[in-house]
C-alpha positions as CSV (number, residue, x, y, z in Angstrom):
1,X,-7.4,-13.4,5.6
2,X,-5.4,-15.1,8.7
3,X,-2.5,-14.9,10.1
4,X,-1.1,-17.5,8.2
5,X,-1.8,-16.2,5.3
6,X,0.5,-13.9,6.7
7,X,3.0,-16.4,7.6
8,X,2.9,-17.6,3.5
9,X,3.5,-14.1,2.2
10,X,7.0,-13.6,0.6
11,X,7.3,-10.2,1.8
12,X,5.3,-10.1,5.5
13,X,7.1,-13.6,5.9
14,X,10.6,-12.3,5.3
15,X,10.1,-9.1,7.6
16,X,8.7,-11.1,10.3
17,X,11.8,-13.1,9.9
18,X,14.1,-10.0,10.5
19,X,12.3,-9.6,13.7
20,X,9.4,-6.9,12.7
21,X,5.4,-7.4,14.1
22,X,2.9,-7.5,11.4
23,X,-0.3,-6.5,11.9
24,X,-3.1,-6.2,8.9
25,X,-6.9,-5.5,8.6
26,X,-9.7,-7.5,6.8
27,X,-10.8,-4.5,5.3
28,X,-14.3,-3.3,5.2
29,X,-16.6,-6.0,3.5
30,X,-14.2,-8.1,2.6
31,X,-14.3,-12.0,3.8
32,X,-17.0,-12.3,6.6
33,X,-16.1,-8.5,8.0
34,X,-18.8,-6.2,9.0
35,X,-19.4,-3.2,6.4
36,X,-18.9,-2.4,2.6
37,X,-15.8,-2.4,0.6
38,X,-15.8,1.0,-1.1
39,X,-12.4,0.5,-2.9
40,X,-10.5,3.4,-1.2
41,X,-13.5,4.9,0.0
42,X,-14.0,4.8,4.3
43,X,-11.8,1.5,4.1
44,X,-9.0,3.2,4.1
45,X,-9.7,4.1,8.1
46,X,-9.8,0.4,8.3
47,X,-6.0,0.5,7.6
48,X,-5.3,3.8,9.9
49,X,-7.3,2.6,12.8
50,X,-4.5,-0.1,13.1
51,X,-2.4,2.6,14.3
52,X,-5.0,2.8,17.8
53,X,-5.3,-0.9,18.0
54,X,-1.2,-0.9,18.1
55,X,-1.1,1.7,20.8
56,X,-3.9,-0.5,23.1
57,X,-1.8,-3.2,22.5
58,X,1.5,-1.5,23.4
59,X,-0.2,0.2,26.3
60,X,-1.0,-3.5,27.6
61,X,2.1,-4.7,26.7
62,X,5.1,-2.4,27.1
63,X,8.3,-2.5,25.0
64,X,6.4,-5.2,22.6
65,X,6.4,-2.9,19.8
66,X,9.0,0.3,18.7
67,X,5.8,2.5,17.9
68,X,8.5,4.5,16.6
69,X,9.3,2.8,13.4
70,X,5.8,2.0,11.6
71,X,6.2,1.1,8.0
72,X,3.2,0.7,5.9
73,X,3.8,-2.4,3.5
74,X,1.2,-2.7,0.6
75,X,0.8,-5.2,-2.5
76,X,-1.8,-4.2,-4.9
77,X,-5.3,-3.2,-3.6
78,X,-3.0,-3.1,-0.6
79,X,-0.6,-0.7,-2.0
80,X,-3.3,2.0,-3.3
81,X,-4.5,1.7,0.3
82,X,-0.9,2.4,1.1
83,X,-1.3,5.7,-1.6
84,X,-4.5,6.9,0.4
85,X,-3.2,6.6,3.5
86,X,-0.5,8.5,2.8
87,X,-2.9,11.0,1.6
88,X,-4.4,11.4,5.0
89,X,-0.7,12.4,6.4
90,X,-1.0,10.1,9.9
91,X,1.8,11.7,11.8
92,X,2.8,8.0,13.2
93,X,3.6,6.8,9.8
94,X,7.4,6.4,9.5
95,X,7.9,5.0,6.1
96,X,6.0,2.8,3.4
97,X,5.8,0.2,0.6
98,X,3.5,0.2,-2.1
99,X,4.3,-3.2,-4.7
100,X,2.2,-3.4,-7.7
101,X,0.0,-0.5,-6.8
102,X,-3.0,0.8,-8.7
103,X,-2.1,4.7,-8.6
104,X,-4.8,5.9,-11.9
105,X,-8.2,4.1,-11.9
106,X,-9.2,5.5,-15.2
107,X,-6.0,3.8,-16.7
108,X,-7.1,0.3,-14.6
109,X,-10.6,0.4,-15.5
110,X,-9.3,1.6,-19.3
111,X,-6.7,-1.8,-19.6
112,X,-9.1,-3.9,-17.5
113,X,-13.0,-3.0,-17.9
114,X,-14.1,-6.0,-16.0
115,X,-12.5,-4.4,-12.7
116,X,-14.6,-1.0,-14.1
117,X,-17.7,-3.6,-13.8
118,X,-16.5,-4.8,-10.9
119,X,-16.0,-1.1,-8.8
120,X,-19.3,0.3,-10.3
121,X,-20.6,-1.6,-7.5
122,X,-19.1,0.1,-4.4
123,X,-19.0,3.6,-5.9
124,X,-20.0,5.8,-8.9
125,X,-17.6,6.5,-11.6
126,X,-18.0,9.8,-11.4
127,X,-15.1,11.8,-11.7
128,X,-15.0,13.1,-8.1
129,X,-15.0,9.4,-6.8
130,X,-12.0,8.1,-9.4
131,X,-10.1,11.2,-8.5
132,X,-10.7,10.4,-4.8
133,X,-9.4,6.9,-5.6
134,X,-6.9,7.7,-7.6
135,X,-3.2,8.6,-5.8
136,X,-1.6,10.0,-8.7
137,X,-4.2,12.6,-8.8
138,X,-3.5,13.6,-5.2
139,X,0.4,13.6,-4.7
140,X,0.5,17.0,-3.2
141,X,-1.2,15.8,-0.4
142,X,1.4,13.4,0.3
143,X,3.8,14.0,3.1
144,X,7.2,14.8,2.5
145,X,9.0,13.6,5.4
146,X,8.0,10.5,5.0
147,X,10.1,7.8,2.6
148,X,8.3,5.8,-0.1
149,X,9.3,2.7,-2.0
150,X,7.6,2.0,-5.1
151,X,8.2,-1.2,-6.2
152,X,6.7,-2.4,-9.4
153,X,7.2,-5.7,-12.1
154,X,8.2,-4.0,-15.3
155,X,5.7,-6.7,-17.2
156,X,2.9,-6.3,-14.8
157,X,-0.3,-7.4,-16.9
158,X,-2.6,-6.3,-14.0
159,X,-2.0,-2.8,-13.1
160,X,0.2,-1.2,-15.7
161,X,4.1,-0.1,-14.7
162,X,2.8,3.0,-16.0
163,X,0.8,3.7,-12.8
164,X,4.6,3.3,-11.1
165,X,6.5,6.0,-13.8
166,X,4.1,8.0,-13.0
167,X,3.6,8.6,-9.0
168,X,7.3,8.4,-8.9
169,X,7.8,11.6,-11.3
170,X,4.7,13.1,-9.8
171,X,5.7,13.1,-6.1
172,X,9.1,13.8,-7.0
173,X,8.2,16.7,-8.9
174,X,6.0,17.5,-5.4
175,X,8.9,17.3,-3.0
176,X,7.9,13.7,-1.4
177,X,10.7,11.3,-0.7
178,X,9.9,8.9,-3.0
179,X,12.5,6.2,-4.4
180,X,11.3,3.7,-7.4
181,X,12.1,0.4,-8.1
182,X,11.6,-1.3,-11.7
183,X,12.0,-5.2,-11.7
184,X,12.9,-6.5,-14.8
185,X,11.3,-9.4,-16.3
186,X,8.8,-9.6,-13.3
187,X,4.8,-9.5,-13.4
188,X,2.0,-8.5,-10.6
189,X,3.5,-11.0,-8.4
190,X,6.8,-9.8,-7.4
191,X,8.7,-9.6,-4.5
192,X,8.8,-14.1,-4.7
193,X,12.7,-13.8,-5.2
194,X,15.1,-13.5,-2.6
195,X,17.1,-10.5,-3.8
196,X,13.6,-8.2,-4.3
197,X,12.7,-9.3,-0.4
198,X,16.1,-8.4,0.2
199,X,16.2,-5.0,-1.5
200,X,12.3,-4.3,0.6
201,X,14.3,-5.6,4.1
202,X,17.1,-3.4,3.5
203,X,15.0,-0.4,2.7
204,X,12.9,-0.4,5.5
205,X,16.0,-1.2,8.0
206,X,17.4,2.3,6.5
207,X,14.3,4.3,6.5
208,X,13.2,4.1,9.8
């Protein structure tokens, strides 16, 4: 990952385009980074530690950055790491996206055993560790005060729309401020049309 892999993303592309700073993490064993990727394991402090690299960076550079109005964005891997984060209640978080997120690993690894095959390698599949990973198992440990956009193709073949039903009811049944959002006719890849992009732009203006 770059930054202009960045710059080619529907969604990062369009917010940097209504004037909002991106900033990402190679996570944890991933590319050429230093570590190993433990699938929601300790990478998901590579995503929270952006928060301190932010703060160095507004500290050098004052009135760069509105430290007040962080919105975690997340597409797939990206948006369970948006789930766990949330799980870990940072206080700086304002808002966040999660777009074709993984929320039950037993239901990925059920529909999909060659991504089973594939996490068997960074952790055991024990239930502890699936639980650990899995957000839908852990939505009363999501804050409350915090808004959430799930936003999820209702013909996803990758991660099931399923996954999406169910943190919505779940953390709406917990208290969270959660809002869900079904697009019709769309796959994994979603957010490529201008009126989803739109919808995301819109709802992170009003949230934070």
């Amino acid at each position: 990952m770059d930054k202009y892999s960045l710059l080619k993303s529907p969604v990062t592309s369009s917010l940097i385009e209504d004037d909002y700073s991106i900033i990402s993490s190679q996570l944890s064993g991933s590319g050429e980074s230093e570590g190993v990727d433990e699938n929601g394991g300790g990478d998901v402090d590579d995503v929270l530690n952006l928060h301190n690299v932010l703060r160095e960076e507004s500290d050098a550079l004052p009135d760069k950055y509105d430290l007040d109005k962080i919105t975690m964005v997340g597409e797939s891997r990206g948006g369970m790491m948006t789930y766990l984060a949330l799980c870990k209640n940072p206080e700086w978080l304002k808002a966040a996206v999660a777009m074709s997120a993984p929320s039950d690993i037993r239901r990925l690894i059920a529909d999909r055993p060659e991504v089973g095959e594939l996490l068997s390698g960074t952790f055991t599949l024990n239930d502890r560790e699936l639980d650990k990973r899995s957000a839908v198992s852990r939505t009363e440990e999501f804050p409350q005060d915090v808004p959430l956009l799930i936003v999820h193709g209702e013909n996803d073949d990758r991660v099931s729309v399923d996954d999406a039903y169910d943190m919505h009811k779940k953390l709406d049944e917990a208290g969270a401020d959660c809002e869900l959002k079904i697009i019709k006719g769309e796959g994994h890849f979603i957010g490529r049309d201008q009126d989803t992009l739109q919808y995301i732009n819109d709802w992170v203006s009003k949230s934070t």
